[in-house]
C-alpha positions as CSV (number, residue, x, y, z in Angstrom):
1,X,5.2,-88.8,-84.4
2,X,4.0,-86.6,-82.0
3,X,6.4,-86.8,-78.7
4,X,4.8,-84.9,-75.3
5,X,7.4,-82.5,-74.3
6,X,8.9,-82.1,-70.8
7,X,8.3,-79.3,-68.6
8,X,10.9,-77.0,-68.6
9,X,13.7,-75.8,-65.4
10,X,11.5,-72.8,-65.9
11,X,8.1,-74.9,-65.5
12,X,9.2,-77.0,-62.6
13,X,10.1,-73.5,-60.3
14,X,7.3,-71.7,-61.7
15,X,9.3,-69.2,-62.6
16,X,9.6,-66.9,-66.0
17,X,12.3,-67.1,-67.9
18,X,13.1,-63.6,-67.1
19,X,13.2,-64.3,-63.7
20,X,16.4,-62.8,-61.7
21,X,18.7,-64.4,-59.2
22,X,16.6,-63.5,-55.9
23,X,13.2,-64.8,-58.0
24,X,15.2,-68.6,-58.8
25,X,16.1,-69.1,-55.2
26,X,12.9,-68.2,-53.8
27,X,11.1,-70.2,-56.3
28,X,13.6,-73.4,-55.8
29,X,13.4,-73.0,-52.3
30,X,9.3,-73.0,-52.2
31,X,9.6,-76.1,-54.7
32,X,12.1,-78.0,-52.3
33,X,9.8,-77.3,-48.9
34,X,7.1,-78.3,-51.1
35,X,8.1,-81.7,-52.9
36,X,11.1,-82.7,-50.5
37,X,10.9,-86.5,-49.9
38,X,12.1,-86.4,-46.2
39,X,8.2,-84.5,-45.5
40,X,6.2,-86.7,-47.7
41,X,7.4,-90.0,-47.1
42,X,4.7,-92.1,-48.6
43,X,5.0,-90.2,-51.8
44,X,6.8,-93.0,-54.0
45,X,7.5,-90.0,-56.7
46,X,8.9,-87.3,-54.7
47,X,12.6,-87.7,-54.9
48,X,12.4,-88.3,-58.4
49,X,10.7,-84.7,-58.8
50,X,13.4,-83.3,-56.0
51,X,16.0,-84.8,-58.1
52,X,14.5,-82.7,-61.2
53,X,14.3,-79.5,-59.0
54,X,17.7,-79.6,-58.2
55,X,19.0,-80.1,-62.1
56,X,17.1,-76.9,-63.0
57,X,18.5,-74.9,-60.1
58,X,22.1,-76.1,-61.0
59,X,21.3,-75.2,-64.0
60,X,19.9,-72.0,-64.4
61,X,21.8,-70.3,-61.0
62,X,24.7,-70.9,-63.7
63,X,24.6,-68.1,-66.4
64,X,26.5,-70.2,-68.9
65,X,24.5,-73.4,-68.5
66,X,21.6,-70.9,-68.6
67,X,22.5,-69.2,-71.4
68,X,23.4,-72.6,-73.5
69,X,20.2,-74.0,-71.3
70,X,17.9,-70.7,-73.5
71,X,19.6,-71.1,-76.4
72,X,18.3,-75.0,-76.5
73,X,14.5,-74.3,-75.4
74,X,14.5,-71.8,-78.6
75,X,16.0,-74.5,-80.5
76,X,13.4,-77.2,-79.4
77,X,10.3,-74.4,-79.7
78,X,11.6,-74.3,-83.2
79,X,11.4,-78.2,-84.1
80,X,8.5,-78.6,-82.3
81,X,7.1,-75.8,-84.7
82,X,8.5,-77.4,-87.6
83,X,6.9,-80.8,-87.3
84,X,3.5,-79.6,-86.7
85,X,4.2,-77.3,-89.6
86,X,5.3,-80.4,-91.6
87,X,2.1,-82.4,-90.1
88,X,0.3,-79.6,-91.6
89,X,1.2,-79.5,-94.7
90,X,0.8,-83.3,-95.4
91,X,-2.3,-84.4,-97.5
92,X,-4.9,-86.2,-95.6
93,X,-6.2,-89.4,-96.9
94,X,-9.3,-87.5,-97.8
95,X,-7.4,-84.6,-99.9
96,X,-5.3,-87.1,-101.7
97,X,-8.7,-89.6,-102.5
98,X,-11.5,-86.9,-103.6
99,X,-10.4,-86.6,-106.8
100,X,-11.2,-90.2,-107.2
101,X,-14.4,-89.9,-105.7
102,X,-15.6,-87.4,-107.8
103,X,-15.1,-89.2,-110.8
104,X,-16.8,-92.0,-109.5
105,X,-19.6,-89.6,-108.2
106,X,-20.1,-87.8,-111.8
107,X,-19.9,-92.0,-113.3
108,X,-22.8,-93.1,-111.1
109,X,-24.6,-90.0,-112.2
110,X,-24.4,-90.5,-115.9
111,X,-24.9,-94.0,-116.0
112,X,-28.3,-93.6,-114.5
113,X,-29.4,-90.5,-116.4
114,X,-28.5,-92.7,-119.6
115,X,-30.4,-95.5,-117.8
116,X,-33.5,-93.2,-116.9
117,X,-33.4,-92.0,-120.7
118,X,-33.1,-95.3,-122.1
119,X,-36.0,-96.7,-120.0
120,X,-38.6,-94.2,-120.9
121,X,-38.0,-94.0,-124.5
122,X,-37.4,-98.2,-124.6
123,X,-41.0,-98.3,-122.6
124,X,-43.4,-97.5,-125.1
125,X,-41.6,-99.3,-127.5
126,X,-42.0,-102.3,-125.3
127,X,-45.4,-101.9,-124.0
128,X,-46.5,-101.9,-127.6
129,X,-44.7,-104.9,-128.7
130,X,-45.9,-106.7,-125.8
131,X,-49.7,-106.0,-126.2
132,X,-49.1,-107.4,-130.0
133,X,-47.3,-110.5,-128.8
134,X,-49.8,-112.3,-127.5
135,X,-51.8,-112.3,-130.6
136,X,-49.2,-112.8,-132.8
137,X,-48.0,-115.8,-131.2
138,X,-51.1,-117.1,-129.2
139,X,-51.9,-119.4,-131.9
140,X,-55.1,-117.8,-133.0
């Protein structure tokens, strides 16, 4: 099951994660002015986006919650590369079937060379007895 990840603190300021002190605050104070709720008030989604901008100021002007905060993004990257790695590695429902398919394939060809075979040397065979039939049992 494939789950969409979330943008990261890092995403929502636009920042890098190598981004310094003077960097964060600029970059949270750009995305406040831009997404504040009090300047767009008809935008139904903008305090919930303040409200996220906030979190990942809290939480990366803090060097410990950043440091823990890093430590988990690695740890996610890593599951994330897991799974697909895992997703990889399953068989497909045509990689686990073709076997199958290819004995059924090589059947279907046999049986109708053996048919083709039988047919042309059962034909003359045929063809004779049926031009002596009707004399032999016409009642002449």
């Amino acid at each position: 099951m494939a789950r969409t990840a979330e943008p990261s603190h890092y995403d929502l300021l636009g920042i890098p994660c190598s981004a310094g002190d003077e960097t964060l605050r600029k970059a949270y104070r750009r995305a406040a002015r831009r997404h504040h709720p009090d300047l767009a008030p008809q935008d139904t989604g903008a305090q919930q986006r303040m409200a996220a901008i906030n979190e990942a100021y809290a939480v990366l002007s803090h060097p410990q919650r950043r440091a823990s905060y890093d430590q988990w993004l690695r740890a996610r990257d890593a599951r994330s590369r897991a799974e697909a790695a895992v997703a990889a590695a399953q068989p497909t429902r045509f990689a686990s079937g073709w076997p199958w398919g290819l004995v059924a394939a090589t059947m279907a060809i046999a049986l109708g060379t053996v048919g083709a075979v039988l047919y042309r040397t059962a034909l003359p065979t045929l063809a004779v007895a049926a031009q002596a039939a009707p004399a032999k049992f016409s009642g002449r």
